[in-house]
N, C-alpha and C positions, 0 to 999 in steps of 0.2 A: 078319527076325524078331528080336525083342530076345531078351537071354539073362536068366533069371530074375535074375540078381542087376540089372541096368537096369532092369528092373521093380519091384524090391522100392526101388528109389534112387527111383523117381519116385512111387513107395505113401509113403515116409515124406517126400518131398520136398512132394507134396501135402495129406498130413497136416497136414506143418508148415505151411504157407500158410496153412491151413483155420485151424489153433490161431492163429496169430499177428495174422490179419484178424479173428477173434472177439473177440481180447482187446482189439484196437485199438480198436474199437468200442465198449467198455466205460465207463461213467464213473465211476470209480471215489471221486473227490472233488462235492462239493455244487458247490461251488465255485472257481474256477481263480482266484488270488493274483498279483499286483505286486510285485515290491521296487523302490522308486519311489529315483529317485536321489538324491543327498546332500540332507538338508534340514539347514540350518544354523541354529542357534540360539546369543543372544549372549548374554549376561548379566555387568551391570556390580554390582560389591560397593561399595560406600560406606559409612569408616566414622573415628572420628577413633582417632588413636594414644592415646591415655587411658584409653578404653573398652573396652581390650582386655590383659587381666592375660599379660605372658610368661608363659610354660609352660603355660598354663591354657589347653585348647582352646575355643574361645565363636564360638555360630552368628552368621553373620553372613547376614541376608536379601539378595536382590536387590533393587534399585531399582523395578523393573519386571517384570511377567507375561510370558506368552508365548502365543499362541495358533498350532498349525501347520495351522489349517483353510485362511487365503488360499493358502498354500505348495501344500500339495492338491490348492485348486482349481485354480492356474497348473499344476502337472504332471500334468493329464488330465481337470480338473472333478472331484477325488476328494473325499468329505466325511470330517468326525471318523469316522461310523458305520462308516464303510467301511476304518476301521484294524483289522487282524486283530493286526499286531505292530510293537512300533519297541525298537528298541535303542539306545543310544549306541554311537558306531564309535570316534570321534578325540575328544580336549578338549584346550584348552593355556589357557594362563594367562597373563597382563602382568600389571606393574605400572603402571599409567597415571599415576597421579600419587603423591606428587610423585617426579619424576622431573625434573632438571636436569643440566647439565654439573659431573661434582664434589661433587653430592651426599650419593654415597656408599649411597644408599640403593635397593638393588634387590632380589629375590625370597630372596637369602640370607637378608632379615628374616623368613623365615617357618618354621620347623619341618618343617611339613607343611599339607596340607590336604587337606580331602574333601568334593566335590560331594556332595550332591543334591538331587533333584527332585522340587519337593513342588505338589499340588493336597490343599490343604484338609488332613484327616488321614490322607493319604497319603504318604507319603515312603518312593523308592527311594533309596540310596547307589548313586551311578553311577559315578566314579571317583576317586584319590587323590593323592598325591605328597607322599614323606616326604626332604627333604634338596633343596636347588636351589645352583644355581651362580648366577652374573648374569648367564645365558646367556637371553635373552628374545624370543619368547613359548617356554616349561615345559612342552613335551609332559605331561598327565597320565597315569597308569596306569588305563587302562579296564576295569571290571568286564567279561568276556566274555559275549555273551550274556544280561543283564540285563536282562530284557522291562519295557518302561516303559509300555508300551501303555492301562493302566487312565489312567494320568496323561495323557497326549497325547488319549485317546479326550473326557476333560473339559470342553476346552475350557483356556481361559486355567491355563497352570501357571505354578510361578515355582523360582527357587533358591534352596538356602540352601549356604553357604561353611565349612564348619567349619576356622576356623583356629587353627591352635597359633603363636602368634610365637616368635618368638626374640630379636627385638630392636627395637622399635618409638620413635618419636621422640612423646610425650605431644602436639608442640603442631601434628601435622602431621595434615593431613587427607590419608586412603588409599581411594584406586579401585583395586580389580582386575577387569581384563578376564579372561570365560571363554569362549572361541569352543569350541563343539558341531557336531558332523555328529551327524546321528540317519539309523540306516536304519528305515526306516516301508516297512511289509507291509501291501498293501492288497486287498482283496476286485479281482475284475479282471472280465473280460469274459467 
């Protein structure tokens, strides 16, 4: 014969089963979400040393768009629609050209600078970086959590580069590289 209190252990022990197999069962969300892994995006600046006043901060466009639909589909057939959220995670910066043995001329030319990422008239500010050494590529400083997702969900975005110089050569022509990880939230299974 059990003694009331083993009885009263296996009342609330069954209780609890009963509560925790109902809750389980529950769906609480519409729908179950992805964070799909690193998707990287490049974005080069081109621009000449003339066209850019020292001190004076002046946007500088990307080259080129970007679209993260193929990306998407190569990691699980995912479309634009099915982006819930994307953030920027990491950015770094190069200077690509000109760049030579000796000529003195690397990332200290710059002040500061501040990505962002623009579709049409939309623009997030996604990261920064005020002060560089000639240490290359420039970790940037990443906005935390900065949901980008209206931009990315568009289709084709692009960048723009706000740079402050510090010291630029009038007759040179200037490339900066910006490599991007973006974490992208996507609708799931």
């Amino acid at each position: 014969m059990r003694s009331p209190i083993t009885r009263g252990r296996a009342l609330v022990l069954t209780a609890a089963t009963f509560v925790l197999v109902s809750l389980t069962g529950c769906d609480t969300a519409a729908t179950d979400t992805i964070v799909l892994g690193d998707v990287r995006v490049d974005f080069e600046f081109e621009f000449d040393g003339g066209s850019l006043t020292v001190g004076q901060p002046s946007d500088v466009s990307s080259n080129a768009s970007f679209n993260i639909g193929p990306q998407l589909s190569s990691l699980g057939g995912f479309t634009l629609a099915e982006v819930v959220s994307g953030r920027l995670t990491v950015a770094s910066i190069e200077l690509v050209t000109p760049t030579f043995v000796g000529s003195g001329i690397d990332l200290r030319a710059f002040n500061e600078v501040v990505l962002q990422l623009r579709r049409e008239t939309t623009v997030r500010e996604v990261a920064s970086r005020r002060g560089f050494t000639s240490d290359e590529p420039a970790a940037l400083n990443v906005i935390q959590n900065r949901d980008v997702s209206t931009i990315l969900k568009a289709g084709s975005f692009d960048a723009v580069l706000q740079v402050d110089a510090a010291a630029l050569d009038a007759t040179k022509d200037y490339s900066l590289e910006v490599v991007m990880t973006l974490s992208v939230e996507v609708e799931g299974v």
